[in-house]
C-alpha positions in Angstrom: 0.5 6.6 -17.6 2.9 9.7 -17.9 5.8 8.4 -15.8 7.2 10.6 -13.5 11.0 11.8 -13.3 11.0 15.4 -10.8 13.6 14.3 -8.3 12.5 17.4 -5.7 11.6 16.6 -2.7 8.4 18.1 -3.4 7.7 16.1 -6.4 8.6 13.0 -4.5 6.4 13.7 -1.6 3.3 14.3 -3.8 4.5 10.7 -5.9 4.1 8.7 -2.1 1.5 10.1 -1.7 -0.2 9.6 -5.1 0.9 6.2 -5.8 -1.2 5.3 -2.4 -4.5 7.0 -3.5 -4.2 5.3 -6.4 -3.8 2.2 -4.8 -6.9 2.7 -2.6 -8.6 3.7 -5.7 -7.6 -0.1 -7.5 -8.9 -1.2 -4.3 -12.7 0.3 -5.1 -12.6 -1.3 -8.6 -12.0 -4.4 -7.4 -14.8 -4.3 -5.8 -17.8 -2.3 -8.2 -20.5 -4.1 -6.5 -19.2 -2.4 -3.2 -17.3 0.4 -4.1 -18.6 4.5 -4.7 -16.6 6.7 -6.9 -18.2 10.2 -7.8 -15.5 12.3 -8.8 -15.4 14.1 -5.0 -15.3 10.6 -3.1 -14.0 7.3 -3.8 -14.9 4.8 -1.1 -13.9 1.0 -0.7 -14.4 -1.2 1.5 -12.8 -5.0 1.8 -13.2 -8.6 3.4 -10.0 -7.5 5.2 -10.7 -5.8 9.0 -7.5 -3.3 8.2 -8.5 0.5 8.3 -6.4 0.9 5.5 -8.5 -1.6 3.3 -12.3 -0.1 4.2 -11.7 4.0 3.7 -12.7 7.0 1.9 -10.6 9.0 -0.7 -11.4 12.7 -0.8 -10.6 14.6 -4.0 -11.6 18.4 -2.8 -12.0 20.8 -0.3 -15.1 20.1 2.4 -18.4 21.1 1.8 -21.2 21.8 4.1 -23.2 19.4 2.1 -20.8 16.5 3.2 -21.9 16.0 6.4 -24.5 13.8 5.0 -21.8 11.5 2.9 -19.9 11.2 5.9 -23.1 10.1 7.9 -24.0 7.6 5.4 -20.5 6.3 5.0 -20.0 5.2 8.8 -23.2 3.7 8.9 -22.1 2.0 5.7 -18.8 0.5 7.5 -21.0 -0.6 10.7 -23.2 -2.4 8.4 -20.4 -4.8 7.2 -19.0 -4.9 10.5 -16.2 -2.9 10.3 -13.9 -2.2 13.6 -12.5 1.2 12.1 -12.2 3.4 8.6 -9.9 5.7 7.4 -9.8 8.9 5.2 -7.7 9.8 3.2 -6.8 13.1 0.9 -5.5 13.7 -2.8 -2.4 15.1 -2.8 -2.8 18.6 -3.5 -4.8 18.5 -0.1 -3.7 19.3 3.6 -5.3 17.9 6.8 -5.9 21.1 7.9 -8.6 21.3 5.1 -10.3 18.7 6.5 -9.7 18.2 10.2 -12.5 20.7 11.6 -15.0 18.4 9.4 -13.9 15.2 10.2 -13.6 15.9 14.0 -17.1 16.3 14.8 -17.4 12.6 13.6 -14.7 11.3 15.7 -12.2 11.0 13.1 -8.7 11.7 14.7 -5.7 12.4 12.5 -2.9 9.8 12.4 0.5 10.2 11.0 2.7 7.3 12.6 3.7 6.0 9.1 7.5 7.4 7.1 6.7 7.5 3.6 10.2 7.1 1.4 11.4 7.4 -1.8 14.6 6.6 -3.9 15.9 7.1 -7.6 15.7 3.6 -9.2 19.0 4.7 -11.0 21.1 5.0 -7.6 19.7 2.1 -5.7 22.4 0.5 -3.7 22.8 -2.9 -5.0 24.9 -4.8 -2.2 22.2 -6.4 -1.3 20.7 -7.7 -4.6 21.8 -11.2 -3.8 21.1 -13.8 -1.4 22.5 -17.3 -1.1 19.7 -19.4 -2.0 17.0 -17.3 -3.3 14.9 -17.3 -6.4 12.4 -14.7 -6.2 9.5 -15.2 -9.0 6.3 -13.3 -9.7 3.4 -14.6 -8.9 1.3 -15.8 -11.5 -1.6 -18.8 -11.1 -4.0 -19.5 -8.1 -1.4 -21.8 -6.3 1.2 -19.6 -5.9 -1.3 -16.5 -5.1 -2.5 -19.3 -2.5 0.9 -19.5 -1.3 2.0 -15.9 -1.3 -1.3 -14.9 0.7 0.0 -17.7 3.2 3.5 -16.1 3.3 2.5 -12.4 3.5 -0.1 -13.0 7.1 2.2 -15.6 8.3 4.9 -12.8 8.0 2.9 -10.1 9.7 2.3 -12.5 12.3 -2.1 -11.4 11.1 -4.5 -14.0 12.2 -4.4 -17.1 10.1 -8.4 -16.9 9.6 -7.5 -13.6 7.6 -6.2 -15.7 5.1 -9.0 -16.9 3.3 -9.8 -13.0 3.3 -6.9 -11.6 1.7 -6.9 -14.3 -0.9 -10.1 -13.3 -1.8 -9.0 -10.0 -1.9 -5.9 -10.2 -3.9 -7.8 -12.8 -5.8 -10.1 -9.5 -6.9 -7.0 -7.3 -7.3 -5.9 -9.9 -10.0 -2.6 -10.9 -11.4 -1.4 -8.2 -13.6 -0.6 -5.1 -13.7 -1.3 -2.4 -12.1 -0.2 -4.8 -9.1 2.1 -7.6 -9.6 2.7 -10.1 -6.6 6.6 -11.5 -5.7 7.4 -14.7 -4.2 11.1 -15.2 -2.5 12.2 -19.0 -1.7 15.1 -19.5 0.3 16.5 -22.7 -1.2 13.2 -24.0 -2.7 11.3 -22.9 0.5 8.8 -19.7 0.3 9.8 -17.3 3.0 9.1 -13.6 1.3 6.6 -11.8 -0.2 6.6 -8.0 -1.9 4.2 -5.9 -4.4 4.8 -3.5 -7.2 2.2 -1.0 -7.6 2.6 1.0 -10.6 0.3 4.3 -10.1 0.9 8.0 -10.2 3.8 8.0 -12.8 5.6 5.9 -10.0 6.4 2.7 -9.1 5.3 1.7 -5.1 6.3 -0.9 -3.2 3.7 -3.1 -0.8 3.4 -5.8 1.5 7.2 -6.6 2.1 6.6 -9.8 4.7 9.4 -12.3 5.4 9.0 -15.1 7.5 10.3 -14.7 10.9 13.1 -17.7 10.8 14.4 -16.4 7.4 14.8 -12.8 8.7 18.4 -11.0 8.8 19.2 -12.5 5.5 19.0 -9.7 3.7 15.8 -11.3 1.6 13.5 -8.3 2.5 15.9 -6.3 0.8 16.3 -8.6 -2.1 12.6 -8.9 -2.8 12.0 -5.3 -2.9 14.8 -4.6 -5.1 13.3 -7.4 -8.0 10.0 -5.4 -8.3 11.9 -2.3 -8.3 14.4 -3.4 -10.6 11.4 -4.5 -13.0 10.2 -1.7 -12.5 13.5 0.5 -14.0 13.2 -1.6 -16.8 9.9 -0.7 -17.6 10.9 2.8 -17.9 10.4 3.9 -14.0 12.7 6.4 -13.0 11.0 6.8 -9.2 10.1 3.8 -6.4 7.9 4.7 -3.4 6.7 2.8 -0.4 5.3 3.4 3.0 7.9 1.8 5.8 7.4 0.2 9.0 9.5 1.1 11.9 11.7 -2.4 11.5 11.9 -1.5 7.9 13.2 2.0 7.6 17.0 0.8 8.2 16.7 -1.8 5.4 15.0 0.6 2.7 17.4 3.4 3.7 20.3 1.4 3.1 18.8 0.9 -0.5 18.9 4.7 -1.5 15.4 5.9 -0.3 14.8 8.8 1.4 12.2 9.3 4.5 11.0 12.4 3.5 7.5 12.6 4.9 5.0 11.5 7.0 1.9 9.1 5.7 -1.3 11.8 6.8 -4.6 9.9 7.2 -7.8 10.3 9.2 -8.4 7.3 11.5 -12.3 6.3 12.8 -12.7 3.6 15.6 -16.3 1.7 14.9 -16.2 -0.1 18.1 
């Protein structure tokens, strides 16, 4: 992986925004038996009912001839009972490119989610330490088991999803290019973060903390671990997608909201 070290804006917009496709694209080799890659297209789809998790990755320009893909891929997603999808594009693509396309199947453009950045060499480091907590990756079946129990606990998800999202991080597997974090506040698991490494960068996902443990400063601390690891594997650039509770927090580490998280959104209902 050619790791990247542009600190323009520009650069660091196209690094969010590749570290994510690339992450959708670990997503559809998890899953081969499921999964369609042809170079264009790169569709997944996932025992989790999150658009984000069941989508379509597209790598060019529309063609008239994709009207058909785009048929077959809804249908697709309504045969596994799917209650929406998403689209997404490469990069180097706009959603102007593809909105006239994916309108006239209902697709409506969504871009409600800050996409941030920061220089792993000027991360503010205040909050590196919290009274009580250990934070260790997460690296046999029991404390996947727990960490999937921490992370939709934390999101407040249902708690049937978590027999889902075990068996879809259990697929994503252990090592890298994801690694899983575990925080415990005094011998107590409270936390939870990812480390994607992708796109020469080094993206942050699934931040949860427990909602008795929060305003301790332990979201903060368990994103700064990956990230740190992170440096010292030679990353020079972290990425992550925020939530609106979140931006405060990953501002006051050094990143930068500087851009919006474009996607296509479909409703199956």
């Amino acid at each position: 992986m050619n790791i990247q070290t542009d600190l323009s804006d520009a650069a660091l917009v196209t690094a969010i925004r590749a570290n994510l496709c690339e992450f959708f694209r670990h997503l559809g080799r998890s899953s081969p038996e499921t999964s369609f890659d042809n170079g264009s297209f790169t569709r997944w789809d996932s025992p989790i009912q999150h658009p984000w998790f069941n989508g379509v990755l597209s790598s060019r320009l529309p063609e008239e001839m994709d009207s058909a893909f785009i048929d077959e891929t809804l249908q697709h997603f309504r045969s596994k009972n799917k209650h929406a999808c998403t689209w997404w594009l490469a990069p180097h693509l706009k959603p102007q490119d593809w909105q006239a396309t994916l309108s006239r199947f209902d697709f409506h453009l969504s871009n409600d989610t800050p996409g941030m950045a920061a220089d792993l060499q000027a991360l503010n480091e205040t909050s590196q330490t919290v009274d009580g907590l250990e934070v260790h990756v997460v690296a046999d079946d029991e404390s996947l088991r727990t960490w999937v129990h921490i992370f939709v606990s934390g999101y407040g998800l249902p708690l049937e999803w978590e027999s889902l999202v075990y068996e879809q991080w259990t697929k994503l597997g252990l090592g890298f290019p994801l690694r899983n974090y575990l925080g415990y506040l005094n011998g107590k698991p409270v936390s939870t973060s990812c480390l994607f490494l992708g796109g020469g960068v080094a993206g942050i996902y699934s931040v949860s903390t427990l909602p008795e443990a929060r305003g301790k400063g332990i979201g903060a601390a368990v994103t700064l671990r990956p990230l740190y690891n992170a440096h010292e594997m030679g990353f020079r650039i972290g990425v992550l997608q925020s939530s609106d509770m979140g931006l405060s927090i990953y501002k006051n580490l050094g990143f930068k909201h500087l851009c919006q998280i474009e996607y296509f959104y479909r409703s199956l209902s």
